[in-house]
C-alpha positions in Angstrom: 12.4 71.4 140.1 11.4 74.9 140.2 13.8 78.0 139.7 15.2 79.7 142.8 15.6 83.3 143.5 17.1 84.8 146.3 16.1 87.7 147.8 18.2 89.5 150.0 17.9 91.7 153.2 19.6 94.1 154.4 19.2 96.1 158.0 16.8 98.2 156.8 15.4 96.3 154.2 11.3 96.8 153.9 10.3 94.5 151.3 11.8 91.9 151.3 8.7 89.6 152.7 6.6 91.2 149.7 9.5 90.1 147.3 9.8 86.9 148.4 5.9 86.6 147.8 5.9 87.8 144.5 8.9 85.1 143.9 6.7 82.1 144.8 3.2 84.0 143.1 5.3 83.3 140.1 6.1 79.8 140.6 9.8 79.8 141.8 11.3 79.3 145.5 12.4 81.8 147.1 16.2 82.0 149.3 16.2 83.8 151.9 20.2 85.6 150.9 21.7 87.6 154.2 23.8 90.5 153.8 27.1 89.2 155.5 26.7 86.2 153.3 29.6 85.3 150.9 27.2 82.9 149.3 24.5 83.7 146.7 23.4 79.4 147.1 23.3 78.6 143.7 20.1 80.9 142.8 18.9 81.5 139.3 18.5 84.7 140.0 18.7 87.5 142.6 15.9 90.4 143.9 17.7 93.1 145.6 14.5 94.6 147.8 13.0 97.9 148.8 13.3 99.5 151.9 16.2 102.1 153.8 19.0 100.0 153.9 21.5 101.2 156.9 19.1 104.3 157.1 20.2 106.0 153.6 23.1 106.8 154.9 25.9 108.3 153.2 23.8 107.8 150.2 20.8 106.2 149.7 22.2 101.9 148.8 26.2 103.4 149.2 26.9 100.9 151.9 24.6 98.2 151.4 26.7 98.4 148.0 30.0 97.4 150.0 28.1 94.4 151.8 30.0 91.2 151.4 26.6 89.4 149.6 27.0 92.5 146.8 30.4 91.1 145.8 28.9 88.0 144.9 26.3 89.4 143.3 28.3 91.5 141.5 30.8 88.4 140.2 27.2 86.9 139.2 25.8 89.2 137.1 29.3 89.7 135.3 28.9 85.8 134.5 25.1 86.5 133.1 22.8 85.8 136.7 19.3 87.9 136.5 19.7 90.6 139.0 16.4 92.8 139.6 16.5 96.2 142.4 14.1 97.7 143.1 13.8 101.0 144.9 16.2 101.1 147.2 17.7 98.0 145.2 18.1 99.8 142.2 19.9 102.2 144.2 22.2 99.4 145.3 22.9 98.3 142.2 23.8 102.0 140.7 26.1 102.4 143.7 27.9 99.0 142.7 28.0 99.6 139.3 26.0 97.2 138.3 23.7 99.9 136.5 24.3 103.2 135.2 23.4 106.6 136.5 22.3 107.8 140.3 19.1 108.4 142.6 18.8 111.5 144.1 16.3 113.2 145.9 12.8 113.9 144.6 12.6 117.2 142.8 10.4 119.0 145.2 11.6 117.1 148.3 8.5 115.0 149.2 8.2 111.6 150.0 5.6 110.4 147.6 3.4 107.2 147.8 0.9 106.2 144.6 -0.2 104.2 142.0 1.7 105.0 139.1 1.3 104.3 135.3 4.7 102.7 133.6 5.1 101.8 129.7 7.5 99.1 129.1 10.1 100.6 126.5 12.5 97.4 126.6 10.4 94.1 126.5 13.8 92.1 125.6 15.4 92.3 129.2 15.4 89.1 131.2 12.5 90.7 133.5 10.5 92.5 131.1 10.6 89.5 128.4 6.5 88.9 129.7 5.2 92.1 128.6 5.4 94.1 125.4 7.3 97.0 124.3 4.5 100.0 124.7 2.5 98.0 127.0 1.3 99.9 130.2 1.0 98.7 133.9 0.2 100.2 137.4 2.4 99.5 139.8 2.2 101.4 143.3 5.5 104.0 143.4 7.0 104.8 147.2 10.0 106.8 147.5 12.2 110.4 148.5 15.4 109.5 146.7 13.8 108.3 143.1 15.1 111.3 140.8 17.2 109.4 138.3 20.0 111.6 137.1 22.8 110.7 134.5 25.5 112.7 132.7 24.6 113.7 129.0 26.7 111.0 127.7 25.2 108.6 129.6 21.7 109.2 129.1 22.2 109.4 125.3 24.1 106.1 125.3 20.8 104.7 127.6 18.6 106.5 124.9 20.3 105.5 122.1 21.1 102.1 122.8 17.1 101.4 124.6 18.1 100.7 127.7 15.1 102.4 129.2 13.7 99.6 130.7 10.4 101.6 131.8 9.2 104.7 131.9 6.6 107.1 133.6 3.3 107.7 132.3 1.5 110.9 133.3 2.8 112.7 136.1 6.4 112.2 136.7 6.2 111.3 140.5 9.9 112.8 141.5 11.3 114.8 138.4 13.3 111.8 137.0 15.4 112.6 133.6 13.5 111.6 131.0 10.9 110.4 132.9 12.7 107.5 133.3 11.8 104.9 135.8 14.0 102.0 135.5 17.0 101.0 133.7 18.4 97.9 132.0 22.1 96.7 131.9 23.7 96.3 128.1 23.0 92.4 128.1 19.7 93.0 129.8 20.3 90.6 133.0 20.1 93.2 135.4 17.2 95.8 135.4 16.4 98.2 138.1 13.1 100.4 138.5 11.8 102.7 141.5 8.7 101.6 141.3 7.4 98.4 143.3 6.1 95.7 141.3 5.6 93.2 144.3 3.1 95.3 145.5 1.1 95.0 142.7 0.6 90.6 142.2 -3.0 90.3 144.2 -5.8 93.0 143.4 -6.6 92.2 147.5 -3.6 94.3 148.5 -2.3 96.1 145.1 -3.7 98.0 142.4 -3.3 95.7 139.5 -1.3 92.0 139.3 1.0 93.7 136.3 3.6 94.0 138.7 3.8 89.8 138.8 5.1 89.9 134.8 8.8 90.8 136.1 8.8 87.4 138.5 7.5 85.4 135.7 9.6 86.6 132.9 12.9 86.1 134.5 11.3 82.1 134.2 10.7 82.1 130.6 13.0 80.1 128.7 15.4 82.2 127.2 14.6 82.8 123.9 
């Protein structure tokens, strides 16, 4: 029987469709998770999508944070579930506290759209375990509110501790600290990045397939 990850939508939610693509590219099913749903349906793992949840309002993810399918996913990662955001899913899970730090808006305001070089600092999450530590990988980047920002303390302990999970190549695409791109959690179940790594699993519509290493590690045996 295949592994099953849900992927959840949100109104607003962009990428969802691309997510759930990338899910079964790696082998797994896919399940369909609503926002109003108390029920996460026994998944081995959860995507938390792109997109503009509830417009950005308030904050970009700071009420798609309060929606009833976060609490579960919240109770699930505390008991060890995989939990991946990305974009405006790693903004979700910063505003639940599921990861560290904020998203704010891009350092020179603009919405930027591009192919972006990432080096994987932390190959020992549950969603980087495919790659290798210093390995690089394109992966298209599409946001306004990717800036991540963290108090001193914070980003030493996120330094210190290498919970960099990945981390911009080259041109820094919205003035991130650190040039940091995504993030990892202490036990290294949940991992959020800005970037989009479902848009890059078929060279027909992406700029390389390195993106499909985060759906196929979270499959790996643990090791």
């Amino acid at each position: 029987m295949s592994a099953r990850i849900g992927v959840i939508t949100f109104p607003g939610t962009l990428d969802d469709v691309d997510a759930a693509r990338a899910v079964r590219y790696a082998g797994a099913e896919a399940v369909p998770l609503w926002h109003g749903d108390h029920d996460l349906q026994g998944v081995d793992a959860v995507v938390v999508p792109g997109g503009f949840s509830y417009g950005d309002y308030l904050r970009a993810g700071a009420i798609a944070s309060l929606a009833p399918i976060m609490r579960e996913v919240v109770d699930g990662a505390a008991k060890g579930l995989p939990v991946l955001g990305i974009c405006n899913g790693f903004q979700i899970l910063c505003e639940a506290g599921l990861l560290p730090g904020a998203l704010t808006r891009n350092e020179k305001l603009h919405f930027v759209c591009r192919d972006q070089t990432l080096r994987v600092e932390n190959a020992d999450t549950a969603w980087t375990s495919g790659y290798a530590a210093g390995e690089e990988i394109v992966v298209p980047v599409k946001n306004a509110e990717g800036r991540f920002v963290a108090a001193p303390d914070t980003l030493a302990e996120l330094e210190g501790e290498g919970r960099v999970a990945f981390r911009y190549v080259g041109a820094n695409p919205n003035g991130s600290m650190n040039d940091i791109a995504g993030v990892t959690s202490a036990n290294g179940r949940v991992v959020g990045l800005m970037p989009h790594p479902e848009h890059a699993i078929d060279l027909l519509t992406g700029p390389s397939v390195q993106g499909l290493g985060l759906f196929t590690s979270v499959l790996a045996p643990a090791g």
